[in-house]
C-alpha positions in Angstrom: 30.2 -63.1 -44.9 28.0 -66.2 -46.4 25.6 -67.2 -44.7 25.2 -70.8 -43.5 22.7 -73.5 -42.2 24.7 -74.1 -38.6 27.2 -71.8 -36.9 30.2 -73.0 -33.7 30.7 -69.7 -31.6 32.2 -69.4 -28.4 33.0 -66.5 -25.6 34.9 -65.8 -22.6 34.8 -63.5 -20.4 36.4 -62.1 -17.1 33.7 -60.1 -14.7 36.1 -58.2 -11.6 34.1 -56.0 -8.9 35.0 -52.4 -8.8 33.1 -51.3 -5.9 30.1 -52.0 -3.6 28.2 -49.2 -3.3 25.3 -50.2 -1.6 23.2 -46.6 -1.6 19.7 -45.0 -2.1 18.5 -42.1 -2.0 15.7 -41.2 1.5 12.9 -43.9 1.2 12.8 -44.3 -3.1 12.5 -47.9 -4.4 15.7 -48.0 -6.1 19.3 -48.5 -4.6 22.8 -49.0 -6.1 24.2 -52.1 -5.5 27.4 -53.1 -6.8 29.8 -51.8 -9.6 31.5 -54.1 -12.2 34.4 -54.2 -14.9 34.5 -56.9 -17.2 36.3 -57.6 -20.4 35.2 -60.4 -22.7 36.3 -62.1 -26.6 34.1 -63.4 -28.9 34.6 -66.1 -31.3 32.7 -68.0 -33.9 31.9 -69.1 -37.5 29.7 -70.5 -40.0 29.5 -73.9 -40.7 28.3 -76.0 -43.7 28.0 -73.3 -46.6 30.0 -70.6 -44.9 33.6 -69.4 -45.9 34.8 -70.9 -42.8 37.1 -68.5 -41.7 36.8 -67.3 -38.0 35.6 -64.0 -36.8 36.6 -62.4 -33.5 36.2 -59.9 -31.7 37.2 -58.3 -28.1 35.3 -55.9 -25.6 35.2 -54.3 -22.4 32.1 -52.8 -20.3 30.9 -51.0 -17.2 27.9 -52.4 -14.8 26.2 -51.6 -12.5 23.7 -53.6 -10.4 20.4 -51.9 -9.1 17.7 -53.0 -7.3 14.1 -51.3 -8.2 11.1 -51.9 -6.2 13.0 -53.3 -3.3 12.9 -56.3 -5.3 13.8 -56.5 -8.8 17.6 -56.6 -9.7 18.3 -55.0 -12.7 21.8 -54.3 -14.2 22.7 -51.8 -16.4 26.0 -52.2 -18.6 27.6 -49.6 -21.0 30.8 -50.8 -23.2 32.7 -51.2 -25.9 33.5 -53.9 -28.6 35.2 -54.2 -31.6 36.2 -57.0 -34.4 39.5 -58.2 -34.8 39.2 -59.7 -38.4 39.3 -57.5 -41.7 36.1 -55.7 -42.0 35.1 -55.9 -38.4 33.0 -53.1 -36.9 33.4 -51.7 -33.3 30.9 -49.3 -31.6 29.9 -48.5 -28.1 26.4 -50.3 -26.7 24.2 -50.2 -23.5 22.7 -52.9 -22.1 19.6 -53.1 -19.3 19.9 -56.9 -18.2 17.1 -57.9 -15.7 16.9 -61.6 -13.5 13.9 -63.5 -14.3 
């Protein structure tokens, strides 16, 4: 892929609840919240010196929204995602998300 001075990229994405948990453990400052699906697609390319041609790709994941300190939401996602076009990579990733 060239590289380029601007890019146009775009993403969609459908987020679904799997379950609410709602759980901790005796009196610890963490507790499970809520349990998420989601499955998203990716789509972009380089403008103004690129080759122009569009790369996508498509994913799923697994989250899961904590709460840690009694105050801090943190989610934690594991998924998958993989490119659609010739010479696209997939792999499997872990994300920790927190609100600020």
């Amino acid at each position: 892929v060239d590289g380029g001075e601007k890019v146009f990229a775009g993403s969609g994405e459908l987020l679904f609840p799997l379950y609410r948990l709602y759980r901790g453990r005796f009196d610890l400052p963490l507790y499970l919240d809520r349990l998420y699906g989601a499955f998203f697609y990716d789509a972009g390319r380089v403008l103004e010196g690129g080759d122009g041609q569009w790369r996508r790709g498509v994913g799923g994941e697994a989250r899961i929204e904590t709460v840690l300190g009694y105050k801090l939401p943190i989610t934690f996602a594991i998924g998958y995602a993989g490119g659609l076009d010739e010479g696209g990579e997939s792999g499997a990733y872990f994300r920790l998300l927190a609100a600020y």
